[in-house]
C-alpha positions as CSV (number, residue, x, y, z in Angstrom):
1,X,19.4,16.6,-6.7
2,X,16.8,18.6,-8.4
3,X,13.3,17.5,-8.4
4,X,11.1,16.5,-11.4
5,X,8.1,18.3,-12.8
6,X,6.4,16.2,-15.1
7,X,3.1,16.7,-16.4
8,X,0.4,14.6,-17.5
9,X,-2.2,15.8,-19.5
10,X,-4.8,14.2,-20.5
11,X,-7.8,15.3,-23.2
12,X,-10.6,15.5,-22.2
13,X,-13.6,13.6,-23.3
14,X,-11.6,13.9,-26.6
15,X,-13.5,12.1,-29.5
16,X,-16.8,13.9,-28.2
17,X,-14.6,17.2,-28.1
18,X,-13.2,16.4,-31.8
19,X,-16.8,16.0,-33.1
20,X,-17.5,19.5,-31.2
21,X,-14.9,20.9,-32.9
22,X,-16.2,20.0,-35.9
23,X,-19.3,20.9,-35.8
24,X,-19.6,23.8,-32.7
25,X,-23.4,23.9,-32.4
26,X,-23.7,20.7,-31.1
27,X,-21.7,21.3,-28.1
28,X,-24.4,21.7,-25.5
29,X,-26.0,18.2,-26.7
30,X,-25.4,14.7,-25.6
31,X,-22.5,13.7,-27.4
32,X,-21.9,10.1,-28.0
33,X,-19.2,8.3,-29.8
34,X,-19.5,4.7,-30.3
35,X,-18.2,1.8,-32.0
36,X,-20.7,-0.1,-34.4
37,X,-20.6,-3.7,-35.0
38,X,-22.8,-3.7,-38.1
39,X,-25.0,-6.4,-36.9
40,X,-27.9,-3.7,-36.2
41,X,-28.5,-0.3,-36.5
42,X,-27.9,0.2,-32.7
43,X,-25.0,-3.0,-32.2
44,X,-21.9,-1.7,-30.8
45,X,-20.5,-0.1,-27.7
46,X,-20.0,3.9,-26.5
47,X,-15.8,4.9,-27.3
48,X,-16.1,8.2,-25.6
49,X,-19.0,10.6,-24.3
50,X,-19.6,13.7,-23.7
51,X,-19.9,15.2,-19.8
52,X,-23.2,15.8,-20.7
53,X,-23.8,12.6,-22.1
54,X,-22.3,11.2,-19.0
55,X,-24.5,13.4,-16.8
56,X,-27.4,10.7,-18.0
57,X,-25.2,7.4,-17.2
58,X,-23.7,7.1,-20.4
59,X,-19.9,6.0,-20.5
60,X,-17.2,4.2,-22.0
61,X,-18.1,0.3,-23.1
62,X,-21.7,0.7,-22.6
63,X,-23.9,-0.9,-25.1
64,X,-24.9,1.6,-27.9
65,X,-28.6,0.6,-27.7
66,X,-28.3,1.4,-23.2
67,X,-27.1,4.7,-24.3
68,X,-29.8,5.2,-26.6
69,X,-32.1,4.3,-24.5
70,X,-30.9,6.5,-21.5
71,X,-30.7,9.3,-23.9
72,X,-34.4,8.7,-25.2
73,X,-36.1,12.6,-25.6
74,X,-32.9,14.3,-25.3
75,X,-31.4,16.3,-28.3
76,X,-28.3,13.8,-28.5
77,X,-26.2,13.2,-30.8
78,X,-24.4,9.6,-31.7
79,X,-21.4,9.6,-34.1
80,X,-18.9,6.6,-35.6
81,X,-15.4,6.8,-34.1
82,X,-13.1,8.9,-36.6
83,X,-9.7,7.6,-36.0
84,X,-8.1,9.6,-38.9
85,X,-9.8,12.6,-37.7
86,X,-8.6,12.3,-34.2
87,X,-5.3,11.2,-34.7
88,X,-4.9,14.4,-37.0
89,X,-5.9,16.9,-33.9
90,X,-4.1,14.3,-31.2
91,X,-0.9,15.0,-33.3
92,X,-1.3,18.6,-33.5
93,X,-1.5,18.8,-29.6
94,X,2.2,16.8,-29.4
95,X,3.7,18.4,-31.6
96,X,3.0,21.8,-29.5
97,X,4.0,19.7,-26.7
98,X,7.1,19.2,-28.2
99,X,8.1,22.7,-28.2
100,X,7.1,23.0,-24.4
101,X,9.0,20.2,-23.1
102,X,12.1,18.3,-22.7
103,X,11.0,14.9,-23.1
104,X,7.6,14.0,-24.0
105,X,6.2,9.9,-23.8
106,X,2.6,9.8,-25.5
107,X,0.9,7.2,-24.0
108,X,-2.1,6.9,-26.2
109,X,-3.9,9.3,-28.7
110,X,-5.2,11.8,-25.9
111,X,-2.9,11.3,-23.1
112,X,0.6,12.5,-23.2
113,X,3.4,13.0,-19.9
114,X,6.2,16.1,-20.4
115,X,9.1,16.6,-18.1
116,X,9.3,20.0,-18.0
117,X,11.8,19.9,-15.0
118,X,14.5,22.7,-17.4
119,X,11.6,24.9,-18.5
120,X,10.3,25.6,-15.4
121,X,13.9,25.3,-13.0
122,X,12.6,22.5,-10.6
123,X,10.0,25.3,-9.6
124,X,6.5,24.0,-9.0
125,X,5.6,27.5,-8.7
126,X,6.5,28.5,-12.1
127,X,4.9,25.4,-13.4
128,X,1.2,26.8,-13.0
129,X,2.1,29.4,-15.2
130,X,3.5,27.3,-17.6
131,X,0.7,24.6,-17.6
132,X,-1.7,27.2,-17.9
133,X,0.0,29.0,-20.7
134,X,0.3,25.6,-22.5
135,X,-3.4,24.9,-22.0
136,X,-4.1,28.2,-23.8
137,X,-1.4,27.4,-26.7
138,X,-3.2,24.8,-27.4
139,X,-6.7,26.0,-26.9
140,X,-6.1,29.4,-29.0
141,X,-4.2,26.9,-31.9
142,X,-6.3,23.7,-32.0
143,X,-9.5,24.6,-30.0
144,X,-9.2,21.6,-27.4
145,X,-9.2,21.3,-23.7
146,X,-7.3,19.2,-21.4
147,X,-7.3,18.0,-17.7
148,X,-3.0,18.4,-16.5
149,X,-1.5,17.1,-13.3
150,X,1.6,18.1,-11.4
151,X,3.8,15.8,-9.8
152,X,7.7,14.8,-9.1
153,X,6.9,12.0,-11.0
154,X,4.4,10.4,-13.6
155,X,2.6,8.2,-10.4
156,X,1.8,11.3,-9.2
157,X,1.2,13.4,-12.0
158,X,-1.3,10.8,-13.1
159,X,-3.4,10.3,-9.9
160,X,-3.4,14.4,-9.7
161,X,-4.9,14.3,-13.6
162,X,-7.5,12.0,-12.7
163,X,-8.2,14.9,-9.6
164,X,-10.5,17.4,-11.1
165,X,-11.4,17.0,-14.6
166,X,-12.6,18.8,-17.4
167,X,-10.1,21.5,-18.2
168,X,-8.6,20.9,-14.6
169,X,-5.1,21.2,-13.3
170,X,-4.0,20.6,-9.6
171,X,-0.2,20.2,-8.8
172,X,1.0,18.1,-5.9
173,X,4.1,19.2,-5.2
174,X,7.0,16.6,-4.0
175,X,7.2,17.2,0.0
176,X,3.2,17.2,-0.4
177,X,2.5,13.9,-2.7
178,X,2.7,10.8,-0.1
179,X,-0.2,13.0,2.0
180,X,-1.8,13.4,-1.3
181,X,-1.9,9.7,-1.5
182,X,-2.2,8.8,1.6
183,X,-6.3,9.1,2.2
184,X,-6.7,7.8,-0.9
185,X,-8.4,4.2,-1.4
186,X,-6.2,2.0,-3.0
187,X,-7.8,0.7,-5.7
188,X,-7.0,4.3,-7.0
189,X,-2.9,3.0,-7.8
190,X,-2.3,1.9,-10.8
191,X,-2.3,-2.1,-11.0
192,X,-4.7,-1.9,-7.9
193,X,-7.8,-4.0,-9.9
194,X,-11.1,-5.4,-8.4
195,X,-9.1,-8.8,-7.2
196,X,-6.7,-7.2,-5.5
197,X,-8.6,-4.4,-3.5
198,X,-10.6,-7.8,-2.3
199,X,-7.1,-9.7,-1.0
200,X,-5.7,-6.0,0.6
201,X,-9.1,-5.5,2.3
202,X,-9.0,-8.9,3.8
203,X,-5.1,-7.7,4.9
204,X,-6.4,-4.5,6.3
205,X,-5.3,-2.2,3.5
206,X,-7.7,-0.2,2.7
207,X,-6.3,3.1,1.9
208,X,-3.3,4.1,0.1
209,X,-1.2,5.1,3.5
210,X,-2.7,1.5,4.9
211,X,0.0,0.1,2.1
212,X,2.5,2.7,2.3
213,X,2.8,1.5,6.2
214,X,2.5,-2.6,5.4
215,X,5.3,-4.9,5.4
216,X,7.0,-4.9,2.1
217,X,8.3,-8.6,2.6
218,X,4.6,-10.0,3.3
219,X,3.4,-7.7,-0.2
220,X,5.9,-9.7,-1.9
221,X,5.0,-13.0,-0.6
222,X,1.7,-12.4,-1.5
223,X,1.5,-10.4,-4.4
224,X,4.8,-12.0,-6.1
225,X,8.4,-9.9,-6.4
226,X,7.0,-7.9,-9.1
227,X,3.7,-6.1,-7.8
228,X,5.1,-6.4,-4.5
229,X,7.8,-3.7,-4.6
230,X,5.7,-2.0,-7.0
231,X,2.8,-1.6,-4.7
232,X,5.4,-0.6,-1.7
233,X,7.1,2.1,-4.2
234,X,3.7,3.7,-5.1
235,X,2.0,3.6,-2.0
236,X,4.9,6.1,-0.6
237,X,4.7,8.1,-3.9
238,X,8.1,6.5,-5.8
239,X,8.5,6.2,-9.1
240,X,11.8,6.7,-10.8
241,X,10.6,6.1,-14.5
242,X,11.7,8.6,-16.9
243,X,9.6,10.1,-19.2
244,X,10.4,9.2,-23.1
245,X,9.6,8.9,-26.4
246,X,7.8,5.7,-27.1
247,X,9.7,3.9,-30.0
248,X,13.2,2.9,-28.4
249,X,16.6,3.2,-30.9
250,X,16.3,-1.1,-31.2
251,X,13.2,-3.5,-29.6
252,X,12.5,-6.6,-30.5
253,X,8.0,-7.1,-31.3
254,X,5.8,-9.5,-32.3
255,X,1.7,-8.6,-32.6
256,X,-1.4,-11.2,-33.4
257,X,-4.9,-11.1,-33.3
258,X,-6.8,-12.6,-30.8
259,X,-9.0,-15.6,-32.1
260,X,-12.2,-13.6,-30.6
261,X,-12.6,-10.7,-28.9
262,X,-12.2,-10.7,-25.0
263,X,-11.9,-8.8,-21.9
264,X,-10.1,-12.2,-20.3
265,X,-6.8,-12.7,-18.7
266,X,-6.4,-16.0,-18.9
267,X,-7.6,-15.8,-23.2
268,X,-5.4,-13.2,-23.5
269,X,-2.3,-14.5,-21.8
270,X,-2.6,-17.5,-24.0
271,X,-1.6,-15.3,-27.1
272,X,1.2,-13.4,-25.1
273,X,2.8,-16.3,-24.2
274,X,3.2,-17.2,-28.0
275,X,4.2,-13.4,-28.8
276,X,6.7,-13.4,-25.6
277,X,8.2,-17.0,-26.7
278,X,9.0,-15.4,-30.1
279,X,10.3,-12.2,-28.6
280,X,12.4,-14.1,-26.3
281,X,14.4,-16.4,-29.1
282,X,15.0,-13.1,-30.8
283,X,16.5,-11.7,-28.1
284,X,18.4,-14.6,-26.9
285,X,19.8,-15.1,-30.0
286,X,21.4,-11.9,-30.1
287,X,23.0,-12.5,-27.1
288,X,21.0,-9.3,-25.6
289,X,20.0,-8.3,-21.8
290,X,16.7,-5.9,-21.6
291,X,15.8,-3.4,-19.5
292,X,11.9,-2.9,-20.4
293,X,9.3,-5.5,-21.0
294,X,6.3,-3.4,-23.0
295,X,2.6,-4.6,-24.0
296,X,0.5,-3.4,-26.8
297,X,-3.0,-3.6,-26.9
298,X,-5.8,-2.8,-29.7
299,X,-9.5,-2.4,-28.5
300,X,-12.2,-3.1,-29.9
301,X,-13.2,0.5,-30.7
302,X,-9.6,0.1,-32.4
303,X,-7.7,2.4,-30.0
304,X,-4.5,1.6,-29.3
305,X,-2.0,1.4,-25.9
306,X,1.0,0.5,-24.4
307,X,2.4,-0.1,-21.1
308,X,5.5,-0.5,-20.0
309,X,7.7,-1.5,-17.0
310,X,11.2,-0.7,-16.6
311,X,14.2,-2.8,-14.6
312,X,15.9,-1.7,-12.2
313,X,18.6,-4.1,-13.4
314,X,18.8,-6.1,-17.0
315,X,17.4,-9.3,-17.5
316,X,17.7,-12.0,-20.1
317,X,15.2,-14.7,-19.0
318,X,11.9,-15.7,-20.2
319,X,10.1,-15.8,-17.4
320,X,10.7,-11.9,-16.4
321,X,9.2,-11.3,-19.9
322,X,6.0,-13.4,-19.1
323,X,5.6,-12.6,-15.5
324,X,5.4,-8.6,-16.3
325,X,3.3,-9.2,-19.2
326,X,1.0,-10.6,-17.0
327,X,1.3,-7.9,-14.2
328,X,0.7,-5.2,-17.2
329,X,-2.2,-7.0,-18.5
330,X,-3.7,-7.6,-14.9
331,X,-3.3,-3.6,-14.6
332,X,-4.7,-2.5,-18.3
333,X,-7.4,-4.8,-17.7
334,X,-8.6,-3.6,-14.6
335,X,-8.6,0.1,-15.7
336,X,-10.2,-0.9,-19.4
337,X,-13.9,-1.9,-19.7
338,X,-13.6,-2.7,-23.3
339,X,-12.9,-6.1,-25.3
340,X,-9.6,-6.7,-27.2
341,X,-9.1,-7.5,-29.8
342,X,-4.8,-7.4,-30.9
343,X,-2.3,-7.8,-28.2
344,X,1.7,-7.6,-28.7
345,X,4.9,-8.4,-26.6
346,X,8.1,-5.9,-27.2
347,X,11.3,-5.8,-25.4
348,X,13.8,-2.9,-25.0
349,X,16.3,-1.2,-23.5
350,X,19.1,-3.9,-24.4
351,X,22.6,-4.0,-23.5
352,X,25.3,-7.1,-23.9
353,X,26.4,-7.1,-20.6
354,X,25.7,-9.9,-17.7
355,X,22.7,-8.7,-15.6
356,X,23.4,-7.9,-12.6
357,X,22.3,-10.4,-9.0
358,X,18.2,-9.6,-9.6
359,X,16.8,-6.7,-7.5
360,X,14.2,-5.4,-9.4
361,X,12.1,-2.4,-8.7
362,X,8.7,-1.9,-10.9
363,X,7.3,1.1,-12.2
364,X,4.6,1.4,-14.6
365,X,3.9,3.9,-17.8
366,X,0.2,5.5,-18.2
């Protein structure tokens, strides 16, 4: 069987890199792009910085008036997030994408994975030169920079992006990607937030090959079935998840706004299970088994994700629906700093055939 390429690539510092692009003379000041309340003049939080910005502690969720204040007697400049604007460039970069790759699954405005297993012939060889002649496409067409990494899968592909950053690009290759992983600490996987770094510390694990080696049964006994096999997967660099278009043929939605906004689980979880109830009468009453469980999530900066897991086997209970909600949220919120403010439930992948004895095997979307 022929192994995967798949790329991730991932924008760097893009809303500071938009506003460069923009206006070019500001590019070697502190860029900062925040969100403003309208309270005060400096109420809000920081979107997106610049590495320069960043250089003087200034990052993503910060307070607006920190960042002023850590930039004090700098030349910096501070700009409202433009989501028209950046969605107009983000779109420009997919749609070259497009053209490069056989599938392509955006993930958010300025992060994008692209199997590019036919164009390159399996050959991680030939895929530097492709990466690199993408990076200057897009470059030479639409003036941005992005970080890519290589991998037989997006679990991979994603840890390598987050690698060497800006304008990076290392490429693990597959016989190369669980020693990749290995010396890694394992809060660096996907799902792995502050909680559960704590409970594998107290189990030993404190590395990525520490996990790979532990007993899959005990993970699932104490992490549940879910994160269990998903931890045991990704610790020895498995992850069978295609990459695809976001917006499935047939899913069944609901969004709401959360009564305040709120970096809490349990808040959150609150509204989900009202969204996933709804989802789940939908779907029950058209008879249908699903296949992926999907969460949607609007910051307060008004940036949008998804995540999404995908079943080994089709399901048609509620409580599958709930319990991966849960696991996705658990994940997003330990990677996010910011608040949220809209959350949604969607199903997909359906089928009207009896699901099969449940053996499920987890793997997450970026």
């Amino acid at each position: 069987m022929q192994a995967r390429v798949i790329f991730l690539a991932d924008f760097d510092y893009f809303f500071a890199q938009c506003e460069e692009l923009r206006n070019p003379s500001i590019k070697d000041k502190p860029i900062v792009v925040g969100v403003y309340s309208g309270r005060t003049e400096d109420s809000g939080a920081v979107s997106t910085s610049n590495y320069i910005a960043r250089k003087y502690g200034v990052k993503s969720g910060l307070p607006l008036f920190m960042a002023k204040h850590k930039l004090e007697g700098t030349d910096a400049v501070f700009f409202k997030v433009d989501h028209e604007y950046y969605d107009e460039i983000s779109n420009k970069i997919m749609n070259i994408f497009r053209t490069y790759a056989a599938a392509i699954e955006q993930v958010s405005v300025d992060e994008a994975y692209l199997d590019v297993t036919e164009q390159v012939e399996g050959s991680f060889e030939k895929a530097r030169d492709y990466a690199l002649k993408i990076k200057a496409d897009v470059k030479a067409q639409v003036g941005i920079s992005f970080t890519i990494g290589v991998g037989p899968n997006k679990l991979v592909a994603k840890i390598a992006c987050d690698s060497q950053k800006p304008d990076g690009l290392t490429i693990i290759k597959p016989e190369e990607a669980e020693a990749f992983l290995a010396p890694l600490p394992v809060d660096r996987l996907l799902g792995v937030g502050k909680k559960t770094t704590v409970r594998m510390e107290q189990m030993g694990i404190k590395t990525i090959s520490d996990l790979a080696r532990y007993d899959c049964q005990v993970l699932i006994e104490v992490f549940g079935k879910a994160m269990g096999i998903y931890f045991h997967n990704a610790a020895s660099a498995v992850d069978n998840e295609p990459v695809m278009e976001q917006g499935e043929a047939e899913s069944i939605s609901k969004i709401g706004t959360l009564k305040q906004d709120t970096h809490d689980l349990a808040f959150i979880l609150q509204k989900t299970d009202e969204l996933a109830e709804f989802v789940y009468k939908e779907v029950s009453a058209k008879g249908y088994s699903y296949k992926t469980v999907s969460i949607y999530v609007v910051n307060v900066d008004l940036s949008s994700k998804t995540r999404s897991v995908t079943l080994e086997q089709p399901a048609k209970d509620k409580e599958t629906i709930l319990r991966n909600v849960k696991a996705l949220f658990e994940k997003f919120l330990s990677e996010s700093p910011l608040e949220i403010r809209r959350v949604g439930v969607k199903v997909s992948g359906f089928s009207k055939e009896e699901p099969k004895q449940k053996q499920l095997s987890f793997f997450f979307g970026q």
